[in-house]
C-alpha positions in Angstrom: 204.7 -3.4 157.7 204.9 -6.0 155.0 202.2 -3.9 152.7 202.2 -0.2 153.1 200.1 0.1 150.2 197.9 -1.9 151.1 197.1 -0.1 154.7 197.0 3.2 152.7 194.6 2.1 150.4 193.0 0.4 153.3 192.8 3.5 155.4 191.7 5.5 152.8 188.9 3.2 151.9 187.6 3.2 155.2 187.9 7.3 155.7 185.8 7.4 152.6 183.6 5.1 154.2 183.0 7.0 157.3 182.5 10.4 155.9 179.5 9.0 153.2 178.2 7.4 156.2 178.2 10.1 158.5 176.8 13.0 155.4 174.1 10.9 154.5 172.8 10.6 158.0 172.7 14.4 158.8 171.1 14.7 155.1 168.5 12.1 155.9 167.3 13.9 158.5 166.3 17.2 156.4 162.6 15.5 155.8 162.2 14.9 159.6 162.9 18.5 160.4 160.7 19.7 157.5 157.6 18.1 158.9 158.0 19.2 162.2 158.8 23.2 160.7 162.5 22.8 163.0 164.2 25.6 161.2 166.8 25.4 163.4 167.6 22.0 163.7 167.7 21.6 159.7 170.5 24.7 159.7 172.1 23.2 162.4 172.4 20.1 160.8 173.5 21.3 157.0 176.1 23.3 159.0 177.5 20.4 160.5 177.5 18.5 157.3 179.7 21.4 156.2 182.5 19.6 158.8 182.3 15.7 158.5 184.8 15.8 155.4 187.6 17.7 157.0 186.9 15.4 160.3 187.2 12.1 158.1 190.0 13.5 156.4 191.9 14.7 159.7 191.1 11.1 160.9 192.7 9.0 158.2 195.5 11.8 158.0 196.4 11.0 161.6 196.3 7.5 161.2 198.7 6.7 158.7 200.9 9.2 160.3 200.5 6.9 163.2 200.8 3.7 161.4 203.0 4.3 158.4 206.8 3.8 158.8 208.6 6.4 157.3 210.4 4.5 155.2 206.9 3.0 153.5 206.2 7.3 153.2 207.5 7.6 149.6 206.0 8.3 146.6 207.0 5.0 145.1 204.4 2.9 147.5 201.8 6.1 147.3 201.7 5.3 143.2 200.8 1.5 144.6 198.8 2.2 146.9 196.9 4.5 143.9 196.2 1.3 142.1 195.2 -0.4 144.9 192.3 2.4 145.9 191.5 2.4 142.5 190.6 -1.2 142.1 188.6 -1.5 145.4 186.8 2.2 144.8 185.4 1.3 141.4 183.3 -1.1 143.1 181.8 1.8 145.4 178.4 3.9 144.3 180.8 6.7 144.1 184.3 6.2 142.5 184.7 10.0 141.7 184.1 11.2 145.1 186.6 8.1 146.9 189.0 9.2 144.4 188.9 13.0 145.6 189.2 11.7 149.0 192.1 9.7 148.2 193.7 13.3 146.8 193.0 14.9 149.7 195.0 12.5 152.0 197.8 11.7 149.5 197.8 15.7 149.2 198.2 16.1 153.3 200.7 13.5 153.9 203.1 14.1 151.0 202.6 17.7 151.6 202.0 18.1 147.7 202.2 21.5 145.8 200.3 21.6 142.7 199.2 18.6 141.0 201.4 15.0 140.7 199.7 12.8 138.5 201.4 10.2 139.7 200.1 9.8 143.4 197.3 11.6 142.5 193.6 11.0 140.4 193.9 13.9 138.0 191.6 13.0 134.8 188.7 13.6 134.5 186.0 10.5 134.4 184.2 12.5 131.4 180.1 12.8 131.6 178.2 11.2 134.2 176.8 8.1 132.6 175.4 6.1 136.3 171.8 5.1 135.1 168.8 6.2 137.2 167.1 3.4 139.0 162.9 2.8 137.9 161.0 3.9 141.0 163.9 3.9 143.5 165.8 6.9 141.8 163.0 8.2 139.5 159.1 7.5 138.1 157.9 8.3 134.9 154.3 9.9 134.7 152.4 10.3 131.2 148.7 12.1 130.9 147.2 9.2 128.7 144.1 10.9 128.6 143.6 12.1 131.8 143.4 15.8 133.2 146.8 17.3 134.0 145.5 17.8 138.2 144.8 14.0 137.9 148.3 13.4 136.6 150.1 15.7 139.5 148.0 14.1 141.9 149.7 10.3 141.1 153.2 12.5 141.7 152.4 13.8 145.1 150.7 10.6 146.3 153.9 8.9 145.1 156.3 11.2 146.6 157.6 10.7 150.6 155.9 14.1 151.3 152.6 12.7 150.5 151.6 11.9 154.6 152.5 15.6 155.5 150.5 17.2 152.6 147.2 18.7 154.2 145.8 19.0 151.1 147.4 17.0 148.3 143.9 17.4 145.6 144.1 21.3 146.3 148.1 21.4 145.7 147.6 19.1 141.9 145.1 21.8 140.9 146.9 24.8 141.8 150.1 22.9 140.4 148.6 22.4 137.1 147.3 25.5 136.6 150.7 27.1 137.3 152.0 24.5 134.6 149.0 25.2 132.0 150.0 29.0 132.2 153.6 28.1 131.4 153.2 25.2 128.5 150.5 25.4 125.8 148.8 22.5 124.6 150.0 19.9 126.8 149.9 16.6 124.3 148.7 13.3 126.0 151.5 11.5 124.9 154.2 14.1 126.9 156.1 12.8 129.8 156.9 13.4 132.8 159.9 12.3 134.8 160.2 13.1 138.5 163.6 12.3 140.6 162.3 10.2 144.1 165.0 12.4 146.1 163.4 15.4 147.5 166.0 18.6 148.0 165.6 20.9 150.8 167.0 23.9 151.7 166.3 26.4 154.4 162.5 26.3 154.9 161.8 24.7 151.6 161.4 21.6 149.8 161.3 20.3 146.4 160.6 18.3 143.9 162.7 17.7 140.4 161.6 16.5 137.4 161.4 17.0 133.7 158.7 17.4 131.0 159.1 15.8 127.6 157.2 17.2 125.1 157.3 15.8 121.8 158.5 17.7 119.0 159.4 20.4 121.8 162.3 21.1 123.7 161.9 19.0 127.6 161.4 21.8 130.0 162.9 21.2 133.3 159.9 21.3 136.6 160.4 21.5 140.2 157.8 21.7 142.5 158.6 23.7 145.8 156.7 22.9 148.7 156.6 24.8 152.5 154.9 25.1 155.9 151.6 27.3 155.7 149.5 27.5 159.2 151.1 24.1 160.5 150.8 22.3 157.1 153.0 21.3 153.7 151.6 22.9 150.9 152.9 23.3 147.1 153.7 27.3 147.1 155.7 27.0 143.5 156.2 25.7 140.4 159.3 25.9 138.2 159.1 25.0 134.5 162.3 26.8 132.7 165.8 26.3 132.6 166.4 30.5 134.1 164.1 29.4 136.7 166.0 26.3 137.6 169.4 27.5 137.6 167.9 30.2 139.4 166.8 27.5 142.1 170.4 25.4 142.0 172.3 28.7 141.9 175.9 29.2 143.3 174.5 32.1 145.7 172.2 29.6 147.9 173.4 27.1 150.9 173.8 23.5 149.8 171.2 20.8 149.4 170.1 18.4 151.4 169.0 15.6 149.3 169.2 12.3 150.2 170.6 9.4 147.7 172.9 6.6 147.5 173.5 7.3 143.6 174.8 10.3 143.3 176.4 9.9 140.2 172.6 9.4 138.2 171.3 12.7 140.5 173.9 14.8 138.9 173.6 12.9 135.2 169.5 14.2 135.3 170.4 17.5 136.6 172.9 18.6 133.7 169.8 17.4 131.4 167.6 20.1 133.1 171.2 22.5 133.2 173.0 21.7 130.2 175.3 25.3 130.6 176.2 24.2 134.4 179.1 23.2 135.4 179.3 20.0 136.8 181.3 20.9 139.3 178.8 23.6 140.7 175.9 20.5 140.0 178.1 18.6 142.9 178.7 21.7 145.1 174.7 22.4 145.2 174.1 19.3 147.2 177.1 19.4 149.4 179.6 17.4 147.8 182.1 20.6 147.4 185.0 19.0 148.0 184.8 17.3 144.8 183.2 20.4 143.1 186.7 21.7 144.2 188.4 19.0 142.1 186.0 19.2 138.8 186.9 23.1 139.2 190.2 22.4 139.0 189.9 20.1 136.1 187.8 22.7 134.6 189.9 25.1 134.3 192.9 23.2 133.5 191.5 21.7 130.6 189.8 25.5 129.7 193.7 26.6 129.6 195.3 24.0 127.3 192.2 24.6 125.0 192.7 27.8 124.4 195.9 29.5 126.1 194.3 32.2 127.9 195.8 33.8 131.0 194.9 35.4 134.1 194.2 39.6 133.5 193.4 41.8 136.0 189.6 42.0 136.9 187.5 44.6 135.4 186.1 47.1 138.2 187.6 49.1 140.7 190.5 47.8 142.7 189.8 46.5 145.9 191.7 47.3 148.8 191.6 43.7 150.6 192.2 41.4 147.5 194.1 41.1 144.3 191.2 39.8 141.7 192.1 38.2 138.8 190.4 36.0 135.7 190.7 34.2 132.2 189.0 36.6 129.9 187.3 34.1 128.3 186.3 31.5 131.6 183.4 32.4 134.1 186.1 31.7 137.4 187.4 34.8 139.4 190.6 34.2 141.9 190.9 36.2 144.6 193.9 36.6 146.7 194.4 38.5 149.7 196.7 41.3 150.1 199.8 41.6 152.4 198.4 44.9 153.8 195.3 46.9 153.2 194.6 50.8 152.8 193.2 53.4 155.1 190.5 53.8 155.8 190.3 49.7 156.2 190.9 48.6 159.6 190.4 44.8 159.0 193.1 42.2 159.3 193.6 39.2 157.0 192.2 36.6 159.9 189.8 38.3 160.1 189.3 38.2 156.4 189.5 34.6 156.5 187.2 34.6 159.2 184.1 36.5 157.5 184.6 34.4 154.2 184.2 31.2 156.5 181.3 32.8 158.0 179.2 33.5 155.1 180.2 29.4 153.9 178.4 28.6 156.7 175.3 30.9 156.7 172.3 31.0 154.5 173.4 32.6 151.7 169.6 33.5 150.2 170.9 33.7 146.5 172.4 36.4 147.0 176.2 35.6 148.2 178.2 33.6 146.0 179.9 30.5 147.2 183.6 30.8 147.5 185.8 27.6 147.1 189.8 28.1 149.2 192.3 26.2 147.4 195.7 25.9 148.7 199.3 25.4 146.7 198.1 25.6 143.1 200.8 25.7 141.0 200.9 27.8 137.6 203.6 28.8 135.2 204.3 32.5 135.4 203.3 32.4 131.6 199.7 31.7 132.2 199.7 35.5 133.9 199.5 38.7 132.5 202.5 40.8 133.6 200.3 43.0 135.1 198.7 40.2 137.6 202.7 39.2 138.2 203.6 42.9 139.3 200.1 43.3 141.4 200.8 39.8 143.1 204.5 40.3 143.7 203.9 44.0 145.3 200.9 43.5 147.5 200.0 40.5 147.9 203.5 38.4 148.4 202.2 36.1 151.8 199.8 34.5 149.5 202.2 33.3 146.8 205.6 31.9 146.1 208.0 31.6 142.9 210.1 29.5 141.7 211.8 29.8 138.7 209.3 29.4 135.9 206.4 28.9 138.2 204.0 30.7 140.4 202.0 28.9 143.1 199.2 30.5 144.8 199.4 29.3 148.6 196.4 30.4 149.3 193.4 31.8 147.1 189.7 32.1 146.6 187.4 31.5 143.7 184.2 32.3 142.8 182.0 32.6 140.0 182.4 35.5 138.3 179.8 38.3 137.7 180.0 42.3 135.8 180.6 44.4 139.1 177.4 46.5 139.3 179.0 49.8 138.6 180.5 48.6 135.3 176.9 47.2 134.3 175.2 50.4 134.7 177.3 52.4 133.0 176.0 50.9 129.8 172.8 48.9 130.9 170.1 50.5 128.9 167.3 52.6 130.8 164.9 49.2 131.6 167.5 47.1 132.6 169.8 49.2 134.3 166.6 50.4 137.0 165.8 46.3 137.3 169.6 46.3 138.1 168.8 48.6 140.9 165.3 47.4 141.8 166.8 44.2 142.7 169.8 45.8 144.5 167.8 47.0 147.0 166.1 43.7 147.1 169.4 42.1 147.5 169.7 43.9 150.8 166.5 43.3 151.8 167.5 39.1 151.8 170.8 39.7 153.2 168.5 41.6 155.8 165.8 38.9 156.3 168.8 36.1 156.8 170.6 38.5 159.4 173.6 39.8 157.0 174.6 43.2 156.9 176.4 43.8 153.9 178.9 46.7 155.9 180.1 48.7 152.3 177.0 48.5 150.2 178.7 51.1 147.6 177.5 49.4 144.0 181.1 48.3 143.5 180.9 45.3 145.8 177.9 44.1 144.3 177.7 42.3 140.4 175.1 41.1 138.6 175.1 37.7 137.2 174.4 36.0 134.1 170.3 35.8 134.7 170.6 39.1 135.6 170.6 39.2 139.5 172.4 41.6 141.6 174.9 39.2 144.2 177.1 40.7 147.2 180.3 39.7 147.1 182.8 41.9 149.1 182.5 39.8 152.3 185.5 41.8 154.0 183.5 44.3 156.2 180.4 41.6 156.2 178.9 41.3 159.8 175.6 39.9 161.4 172.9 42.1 161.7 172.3 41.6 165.1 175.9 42.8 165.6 174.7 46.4 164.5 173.4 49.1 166.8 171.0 51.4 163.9 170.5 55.0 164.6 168.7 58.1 163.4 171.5 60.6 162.4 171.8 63.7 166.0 170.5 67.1 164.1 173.2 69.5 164.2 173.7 71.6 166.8 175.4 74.6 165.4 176.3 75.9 161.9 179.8 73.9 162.5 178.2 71.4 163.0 176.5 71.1 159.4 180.3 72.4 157.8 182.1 69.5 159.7 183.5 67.1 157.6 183.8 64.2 160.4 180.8 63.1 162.7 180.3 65.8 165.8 178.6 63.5 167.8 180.2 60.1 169.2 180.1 57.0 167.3 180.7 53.5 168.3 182.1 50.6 166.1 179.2 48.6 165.6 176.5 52.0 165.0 174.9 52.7 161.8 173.1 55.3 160.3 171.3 53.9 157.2 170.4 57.7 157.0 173.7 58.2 155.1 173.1 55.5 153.0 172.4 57.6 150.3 175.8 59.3 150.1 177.7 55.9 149.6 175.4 54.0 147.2 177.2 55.9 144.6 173.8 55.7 142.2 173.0 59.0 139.6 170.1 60.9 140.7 167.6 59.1 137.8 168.5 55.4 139.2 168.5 56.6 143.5 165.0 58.0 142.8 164.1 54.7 140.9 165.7 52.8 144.2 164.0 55.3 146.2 160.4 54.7 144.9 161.1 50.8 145.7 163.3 50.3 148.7 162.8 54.0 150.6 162.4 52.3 153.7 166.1 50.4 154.1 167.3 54.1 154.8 165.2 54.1 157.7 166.8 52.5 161.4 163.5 50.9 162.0 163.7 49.0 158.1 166.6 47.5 160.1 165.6 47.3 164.2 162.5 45.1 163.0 164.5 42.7 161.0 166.8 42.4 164.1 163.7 41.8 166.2 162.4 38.6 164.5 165.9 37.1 164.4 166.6 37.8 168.1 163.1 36.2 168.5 164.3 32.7 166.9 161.9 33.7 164.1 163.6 32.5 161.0 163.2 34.0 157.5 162.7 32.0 154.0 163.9 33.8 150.9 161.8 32.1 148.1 164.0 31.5 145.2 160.6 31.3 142.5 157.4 32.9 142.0 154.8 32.1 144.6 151.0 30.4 143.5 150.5 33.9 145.4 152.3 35.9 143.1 150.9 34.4 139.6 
């Protein structure tokens, strides 16, 4: 082959080609299921978006292992062939995703551990500075006088849903009366900037925009739209940044949202999330693989600012992983253990196997996403010695040394949260029963999305920065339909009430949500308050009419905002 570098580049190039090719045509179809209310052809479709990177990457991987001399395999025509991509992908919509592509087959074939600048695209390209497009990426709306239902009424007949609205004059009123409760004194001269990309999700859709008020802080907006007695109809309306981050959260599925400039989508999201990552910004609409990489970057650049190292995790130990964190960063790692205590019975495929499962499920805001890396390479330095002796004793598959360095072969990370025991042992009264209210509700989505939590002791649940209780001990995690619920046999005999194991026989897959309340592990004061709110999840028939409407085809939407219902 007279230029390897050029084939790789080449192949590369064309890989990247495929997989933005094949994503944005499962994305595009998101507004055809919408109108016609096919639940289950828009999951099917987000989950197979979840493959097409891997199946591009496995492509291109196999084809310069089938092309490539091994003689051209060095690292000498890889830092060519780097130049090369990088020339041609700087002329493509989306430089920083070709060049995470690139990593990831540069990565497979060289069979890199850690990070080598040299065959690989390590910097960081800095803020997103791609310019939104007038009209094709996003319109600009001011009141000039006018009424603001007369102003929301331009948006909706501008935006693609307008054909499937039933009632687009009904949905501006109720839209700007939502907006008038939020915003005092709207001036005439404010503005109003909506993105043209719709996002959906699940059984929602929205639009995003932002409200410039002058002399007043822009607030962000998004307008959620869904199916109500075989019509769209607005059902929402967003206008703060809690509410926002609420709706772009790390707990939900991934985006669908159609664009071919991605680069100005994410720029006008950090202005309406200035505290979000960007990497999490890419991750929301699907793009994880290079969330991965801006994660990376992150945290790099978060450790040569400020020398922190990895601690143990506050909370209690967990039997399946070893969880670790930078004190002063908001990533947890978690790394599975060589072997796991009684009374755990799981295995660490099978692990693996849950955490893929909830990656690929609707996660209702209320599971947070989990990013795998492989081979990351640290210096033993960046750990506290206590991590060092945890790792080294329990969880010894999962890593390697050598000499001054540790590299994690395989690991999990996560956002991370105050587990929800630790919270309410100093939460004040009001905020540690919300804590609980929405604990319960937490079960009640996991519920309504056909999760069943397994171990709902507080300790595997946290509670985030906007102050939302998240599941996120996925180890004993199983679908609902999976479970057989039953009402506790009375006792039979006097033994019977002394006996400290189960007298009557229990199968794997039964539960008694009856002895719910002996694992929840809340003090009397907070059960009574979960009691008064969620009484029914201790009851089998809570759970048997959940498993009803899923074995039905009967699909559930979690709404991630406040209903025109609920205002």
């Amino acid at each position: 082959m007279t230029d390897p570098a050029g084939h790789i580049a080449a192949v590369a190039l064309g890989g990247f080609a495929d997989y933005r090719e094949r994503f944005a045509a499962l994305t595009q179809r998101a507004p055809i299921h919408f109108r016609r209310a096919d639940w289950h052809g828009m999951r099917r479709d987000a989950a197979k978006r979840l493959d097409v990177y891997q199946e591009c990457l496995d492509r291109s991987v196999d084809d310069l292992n089938g092309t490539l001399p091994a003689a051209s395999n060095t690292r000498a025509v890889w830092r060519r062939a780097k130049k090369r991509f990088e020339e041609r992908a700087a002329a493509t919509t989306d430089p920083d995703l070709a060049e995470t592509y690139f990593n990831s087959i540069s990565r497979r074939v060289l069979k890199t551990t850690g990070i080598d600048p040299e065959v690989e695209f390590v910097r960081s390209r800095g803020p997103v500075q791609a310019p939104l497009r007038p009209d094709a990426d996003c319109r600009t709306y001011t009141l000039d006088g006018r009424s603001p239902a007369t102003l929301f009424l331009d948006v909706l007949r501008d935006a693609d849903l307008h054909s499937a609205l039933a009632d687009p004059a009904g949905d501006a009123q109720r839209i700007a009366r939502s907006l008038t409760r939020k915003v005092t004194g709207l001036p005439d001269d404010a503005r109003l900037s909506m993105l043209a990309t719709i996002f959906y999700r699940g059984m929602g859709a929205y639009l995003i925009g932002r409200l410039a008020l002058p002399g007043r802080k822009a607030r962000p907006l998004a307008i959620a739209f869904v199916h109500r007695h075989g019509h769209v109809a607005a059902d929402g309306l967003i206008a703060d940044e809690r509410g926002i981050r609420i709706l772009f959260s790390y707990t939900h599925s991934y985006f669908l949202a159609a664009t071919d400039n991605v680069g100005g989508l994410i720029g006008f999201l950090q202005t309406l999330m200035p505290r979000r990552r960007r990497a999490e910004l890419y991750i929301s609409l699907g793009y994880n693989r290079h969330g991965k990489t801006e994660l990376y970057r992150d945290l790099t650049q978060h450790q040569n600012a400020c020398r922190d190292i990895f601690e143990i995790s506050p909370g209690k130990k967990g039997m399946v992983m070893a969880v670790f964190n930078m004190p002063s960063d908001d990533l947890v790692f978690k790394v599975i253990r060589d072997r796991f205590a009684k009374p755990k019975r799981t295995t660490r495929s099978e692990v693996i196997a849950k955490y893929d499962y909830i990656y690929r499920h609707d996660r209702t805001g209320r599971l947070p996403d989990t990013q795998t890396f492989e081979h990351l390479k640290f210096g033993q330095g960046c750990f506290h010695p206590e991590v060092l002796e945890e790792l080294r004793g329990t969880a010894a598959r999962s890593i390697a040394f050598n000499g001054d360095e540790l590299t994690l072969k395989f690991v999990y990370v996560e956002r991370r949260v105050t587990p929800l025991d630790v919270f309410l042992q100093t939460a004040d009264a009001d905020k540690a029963a919300a804590a609980v209210i929405d604990f319960g509700q937490a079960i009640r989505d996991m519920a309504a999305s056909n999760i069943f939590p397994g171990d709902m002791l507080i300790k595997n649940f946290g509670v985030t920065e906007l102050g939302r209780v998240i599941f996120y001990d996925y180890d004993e995690i199983c679908p609902l339909t999976a479970c057989r619920f039953r009402r506790q046999p009375r006792p039979q005999a006097y033994a019977d009430e002394l006996s400290a194991a189960p007298w009557y026989l229990v199968d794997d897959n039964d539960v008694f949500p009856e002895a719910f309340h002996s694992f929840l592990g809340l003090k009397p004061a907070l059960r009574e308050i979960f009691l008064a709110h969620h009484a029914d999840i201790f009851t089998p028939e809570f759970w048997q009419a959940h498993q009803r409407r899923i074995e039905s085809g009967n699909l559930a939407h979690v709404y991630p905002y406040r209903r025109f219902t609920d205002d």
